[in-house]
N, C-alpha and C positions, 0 to 999 in steps of 0.2 A: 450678354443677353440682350435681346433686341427691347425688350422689356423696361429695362432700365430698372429694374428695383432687387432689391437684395437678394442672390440665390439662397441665404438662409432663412429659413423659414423658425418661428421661436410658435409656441400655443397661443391662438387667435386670443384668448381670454388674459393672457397674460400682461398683468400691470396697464391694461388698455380697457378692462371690460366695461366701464361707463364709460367709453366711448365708439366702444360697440354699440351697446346699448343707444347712445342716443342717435348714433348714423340710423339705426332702423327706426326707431319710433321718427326721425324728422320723414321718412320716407315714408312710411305709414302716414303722413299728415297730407302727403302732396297731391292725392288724389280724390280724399274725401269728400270735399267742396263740390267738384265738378261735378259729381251725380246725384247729390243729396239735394235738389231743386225739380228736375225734369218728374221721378213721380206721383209730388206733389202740388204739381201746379194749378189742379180744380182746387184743390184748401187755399192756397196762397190767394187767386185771385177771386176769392170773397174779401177779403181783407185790403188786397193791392191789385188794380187792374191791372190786366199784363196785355192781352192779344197778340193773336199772331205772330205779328213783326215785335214784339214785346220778347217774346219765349225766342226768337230766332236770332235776336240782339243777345240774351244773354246765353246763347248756345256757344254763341263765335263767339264771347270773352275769352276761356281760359285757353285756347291755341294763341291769341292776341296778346294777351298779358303774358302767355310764358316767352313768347317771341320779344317784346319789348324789353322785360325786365330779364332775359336772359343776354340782353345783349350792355343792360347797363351794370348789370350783376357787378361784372369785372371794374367799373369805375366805383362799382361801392367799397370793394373790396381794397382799394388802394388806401382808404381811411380807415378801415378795420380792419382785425385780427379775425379771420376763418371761423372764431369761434363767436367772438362780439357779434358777428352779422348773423350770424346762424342765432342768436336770439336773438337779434331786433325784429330779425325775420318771422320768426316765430310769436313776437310781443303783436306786429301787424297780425298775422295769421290770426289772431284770437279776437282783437278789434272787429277785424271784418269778419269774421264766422257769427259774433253778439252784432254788429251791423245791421246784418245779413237779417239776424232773427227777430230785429225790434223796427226791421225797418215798416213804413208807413207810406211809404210812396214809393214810385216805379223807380223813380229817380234815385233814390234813397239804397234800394235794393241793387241796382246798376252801381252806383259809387260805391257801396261796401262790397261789392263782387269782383268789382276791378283791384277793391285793398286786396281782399283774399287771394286772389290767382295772382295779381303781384309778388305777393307771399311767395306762393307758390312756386312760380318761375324761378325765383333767386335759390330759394331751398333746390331745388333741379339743376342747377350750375354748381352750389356749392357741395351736395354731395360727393360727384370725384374727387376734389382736391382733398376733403378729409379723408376719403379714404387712400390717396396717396399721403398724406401727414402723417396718418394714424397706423395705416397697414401696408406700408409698403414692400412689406414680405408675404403679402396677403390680398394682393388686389383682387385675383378671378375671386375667390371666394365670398369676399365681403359686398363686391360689387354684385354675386347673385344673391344674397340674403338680399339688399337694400331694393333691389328688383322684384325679385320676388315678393318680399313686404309690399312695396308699391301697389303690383298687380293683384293683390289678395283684398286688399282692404281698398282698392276701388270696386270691386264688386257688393261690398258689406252699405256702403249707401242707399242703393236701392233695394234693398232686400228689407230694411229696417223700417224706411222712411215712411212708409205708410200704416204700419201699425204703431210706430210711435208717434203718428197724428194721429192716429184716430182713437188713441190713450191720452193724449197731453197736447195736443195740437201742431201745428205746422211749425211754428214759433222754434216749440221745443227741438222737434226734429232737426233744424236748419242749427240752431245753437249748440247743438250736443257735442259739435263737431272740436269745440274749442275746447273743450278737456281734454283730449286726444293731444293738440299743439301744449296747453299748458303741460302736460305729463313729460313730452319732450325737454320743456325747457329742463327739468329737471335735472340732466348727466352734465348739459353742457354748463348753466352756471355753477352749479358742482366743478366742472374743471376750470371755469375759470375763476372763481374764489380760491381755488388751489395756489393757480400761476400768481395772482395777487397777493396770495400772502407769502410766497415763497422771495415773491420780488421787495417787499417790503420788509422781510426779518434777511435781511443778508445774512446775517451772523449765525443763522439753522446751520446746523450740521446739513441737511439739506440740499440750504439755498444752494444757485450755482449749477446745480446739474441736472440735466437735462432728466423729465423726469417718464418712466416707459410708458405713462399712459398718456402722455404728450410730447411721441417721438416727432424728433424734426428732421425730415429730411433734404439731400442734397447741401447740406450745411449753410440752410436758410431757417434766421431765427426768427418765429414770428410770420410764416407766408411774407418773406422779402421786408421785413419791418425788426424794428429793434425788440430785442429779447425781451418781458418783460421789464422793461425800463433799465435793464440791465450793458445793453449795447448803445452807443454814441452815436450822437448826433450824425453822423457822418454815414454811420452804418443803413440807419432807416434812412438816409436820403437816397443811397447805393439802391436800397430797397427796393424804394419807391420808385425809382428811374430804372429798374430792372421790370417791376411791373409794368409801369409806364407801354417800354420799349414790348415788352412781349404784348400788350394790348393793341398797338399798334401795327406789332409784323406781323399778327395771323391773319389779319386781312388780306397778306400779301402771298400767305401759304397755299401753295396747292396739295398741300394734305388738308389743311385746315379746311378749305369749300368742298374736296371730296368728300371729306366725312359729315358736314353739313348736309351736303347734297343726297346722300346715303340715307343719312337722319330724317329730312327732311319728305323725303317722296316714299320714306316709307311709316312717317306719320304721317303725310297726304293719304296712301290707301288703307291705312288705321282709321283712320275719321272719317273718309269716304264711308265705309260699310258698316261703324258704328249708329253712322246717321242713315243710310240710306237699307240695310240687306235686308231689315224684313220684307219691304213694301217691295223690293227684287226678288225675294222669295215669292211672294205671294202671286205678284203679276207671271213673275218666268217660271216657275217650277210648279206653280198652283197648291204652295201648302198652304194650311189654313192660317190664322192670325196665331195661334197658342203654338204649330208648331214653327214658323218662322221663331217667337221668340225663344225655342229652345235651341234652334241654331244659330242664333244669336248668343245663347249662352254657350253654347259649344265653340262659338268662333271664339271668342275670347277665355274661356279655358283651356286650348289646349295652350296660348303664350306662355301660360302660368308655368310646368314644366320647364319651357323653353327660358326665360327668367335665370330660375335655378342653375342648369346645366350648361348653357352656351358663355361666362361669364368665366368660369373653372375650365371648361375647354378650350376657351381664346388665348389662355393665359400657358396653358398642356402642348397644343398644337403649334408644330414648326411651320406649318400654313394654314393663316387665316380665312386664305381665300378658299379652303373647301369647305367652312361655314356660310362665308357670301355665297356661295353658289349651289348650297343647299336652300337658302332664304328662297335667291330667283328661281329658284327650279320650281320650288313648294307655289308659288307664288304665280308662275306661269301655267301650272297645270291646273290649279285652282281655279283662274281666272279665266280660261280657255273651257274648261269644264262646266262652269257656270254660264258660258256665253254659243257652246254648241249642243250640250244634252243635259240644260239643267236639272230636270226632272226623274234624271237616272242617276243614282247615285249621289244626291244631293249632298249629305250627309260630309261624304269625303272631301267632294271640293271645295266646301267651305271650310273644313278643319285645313284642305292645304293652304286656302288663306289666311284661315287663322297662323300656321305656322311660318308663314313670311316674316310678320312682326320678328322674329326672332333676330333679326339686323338693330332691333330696337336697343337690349340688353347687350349685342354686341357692339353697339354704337358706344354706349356706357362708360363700357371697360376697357375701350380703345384710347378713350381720354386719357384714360393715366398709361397704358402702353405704348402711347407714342408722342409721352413726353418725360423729360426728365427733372424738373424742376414745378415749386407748388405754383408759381408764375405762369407758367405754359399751361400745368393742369386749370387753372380758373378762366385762362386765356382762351384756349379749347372750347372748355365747356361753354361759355357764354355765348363765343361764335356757333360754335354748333348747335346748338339749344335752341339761340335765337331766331338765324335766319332758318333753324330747320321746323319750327313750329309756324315760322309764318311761311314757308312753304305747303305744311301740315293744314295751315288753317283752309287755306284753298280747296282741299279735294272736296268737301258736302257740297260748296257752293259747286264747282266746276260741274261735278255728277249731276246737283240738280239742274240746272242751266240743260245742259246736253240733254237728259232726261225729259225737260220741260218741251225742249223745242222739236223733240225726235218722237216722242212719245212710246218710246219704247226703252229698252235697257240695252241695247246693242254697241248703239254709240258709248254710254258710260264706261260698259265692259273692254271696250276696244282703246277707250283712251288709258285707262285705270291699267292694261295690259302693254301699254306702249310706252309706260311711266320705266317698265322693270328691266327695260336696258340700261338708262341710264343710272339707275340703282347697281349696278352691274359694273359697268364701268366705275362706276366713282367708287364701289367698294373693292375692287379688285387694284386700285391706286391705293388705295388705305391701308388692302393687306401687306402691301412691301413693307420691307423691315426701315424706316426711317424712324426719327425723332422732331419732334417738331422743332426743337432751339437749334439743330446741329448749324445751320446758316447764320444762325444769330451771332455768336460769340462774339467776330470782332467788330459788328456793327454797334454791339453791346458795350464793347468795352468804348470804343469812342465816344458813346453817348454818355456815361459815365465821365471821361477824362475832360466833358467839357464841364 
């Protein structure tokens, strides 16, 4: 199987369900922050001055912070266990969400925003790997639940934020968010209070075996680290120089930057039109301000399906690439439609660009299918995550730039449409059936033997 993970499949819930359970609620935590500030920003700045370049500084944090901290992810993880960092990460998350909600200065509200999306980046990296640890007879499936949770519950920010200010204040609204991360920690110190006392009573009938709601796979104990204290010195060093080496050759990988690049320009035109389509509806197609924003809610509802189903179908289909190339098609006709007869048929064109994102969830799920060990999947992720959100970060600023100096939408739509070839290319490299270590092996084992 091109796939790399077991053709037998055992019940998703089986001996693993708190650790079901906590892949989705950490996912559920990763996008909350990001919207729960922008509808309330007349409450906030009675309290904290913000202006303009105030509000526009902490628009571009969390593409920033998922970009940076997606790329140190994998150095954090060479000192911890997939599950240890998954709550550290989770312990910041909570910090900067109370940060966030006591903060007193601009300054103050900026450094606990940067904790929070910090947070958040790493949680976005470490999800594949868990769910190659935990389901690796289960990736499409788990990878569209944790996607879909994602895309549900960044919608429930804005919809809340202003009637629980205007019941309990801004304060409360910004804070509410960290019972959400605290609820998370709850599966995962659960499992690792488990691994801890298993490692400490050797003598359980038990201890010793692996146990199924903490399958390991590729017969790597611990993500390349010694078993619960149970594996030798020698073994976590093996590990560690295993990690090491894959953090180092994905840089080198030309699947590795295609799938970035894939990631990347197609959060570039995600962020472009979250920031920029009403005021493009408004000026090119002349809807009014209330329906702009209901196609704004339609652009981003239709991915939420797409979430679900493209994650289970990546995993079903013997060719990947007639998903990419349903993404660029959606995507093309969208953005051609918007830029020659906006005003007819509005409606449509922007669900086809709402349906491009769909490369997003299958960007996901390609992390753990085109690698075969928990090394490569952390390795992946962090590259792709990172440089593909600071690709992401780019498209609001580029659109406005273009927009500002043209004064029209013409140029925005024409560069936004000239982005989706090489979306194209680099995901049609992606769909070939490789693995990311297959080059590795013996560069691995020398690096080891020294």
């Amino acid at each position: 199987m091109t796939s790399g993970h077991p053709a037998v499949s055992r019940p998703l819930w089986a001996g693993r369900a708190l650790a079901l359970v906590g892949v989705v609620l950490v996912a559920i935590n990763l996008r909350t922050a990001v919207s729960a500030l922008s509808p309330i920003f007349g409450a906030i700045e009675v309290d904290v001055p913000l202006g303009s370049l105030g509000i526009g500084l902490l628009g571009t944090l969390p593409p920033l912070c998922f970009a940076v901290f997606g790329l140190l992810t994998p150095l954090f993880q060479r000192r911890l266990r997939l599950e240890s960092l998954v709550i550290v990460a989770l312990v910041v998350m909570v910090l900067g969400d109370l940060g966030r909600a006591f903060s007193g200065s601009y300054l103050m509200l900026v450094v606990s925003s940067i904790v929070t999306f910090g947070a958040m980046g790493t949680g976005n990296v470490l999800l594949p790997p868990l769910v190659k640890k935990y389901f690796p007879d289960r990736i499409g499936l788990v990878t569209s639940l944790y996607a879909t949770a994602m895309a549900l519950f960044s919608l429930f920010p804005p919809l809340v934020a202003v009637p629980v200010t205007d019941a309990a204040g801004w304060r409360v609204a910004v804070g509410l968010w960290a019972v959400f991360a605290l609820a998370a920690m709850v599966p995962w110190v659960t499992l690792f209070v488990r691994e801890r006392r298993r490692s400490e009573h050797p003598e359980h009938p038990t201890a010793g075996r692996i146990d199924a709601s903490a399958p390991q796979s590729d017969g790597e104990a611990g993500d390349g680290q010694a078993g619960d204290g149970q594996a030798g010195d020698g073994e976590a060093s093996a590990g560690k120089a295993r990690d090491g080496a894959a953090i180092g050759r994905v840089w080198h990988s030309g699947l590795a930057w295609s799938l970035a690049i894939m990631f990347g320009f197609t959060a570039l035109n995600a962020y472009a039109f979250f920031a920029w389509l009403p005021e493009l509806l408004t000026d090119r197609a002349g809807v009014d301000a209330a329906q702009a924003g209901s196609l704004l809610a339609l652009y981003a509802a239709v991915g939420i399906p797409m979430s679900l189903i493209v994650p289970v179908l990546a995993v079903r289909l013997k060719n990947i690439g007639l998903l990419v190339w349903f993404g660029v098609v959606c995507y093309i006709a969208g953005d051609l439609g918007l830029l020659l007869v906006p005003s007819v048929a509005t409606w449509l064109w922007v669900a086809l660009c709402g349906l491009g994102p769909l490369l997003f969830p299958l960007s996901l799920v390609l992390v753990n299918l085109r690698t075969r060990t928990q090394a490569g999947s952390v390795a992946l992720s962090g590259f792709m995550q990172g440089l593909g959100y600071l690709i992401g970060a780019s498209g609001p600023l580029v659109v406005g730039i273009l927009h500002q100096n043209s004064g029209s939408w013409t140029g925005p739509l024409i560069f936004l449409t000239a982005t989706i070839p090489v979306v194209l290319v680099a995901g049609l490299f992606v769909a070939r059936p490789r693995m990311l270590e297959d080059g590795w092996h013996r560069g691995t084992r020398r690096t080891l033997d020294r």
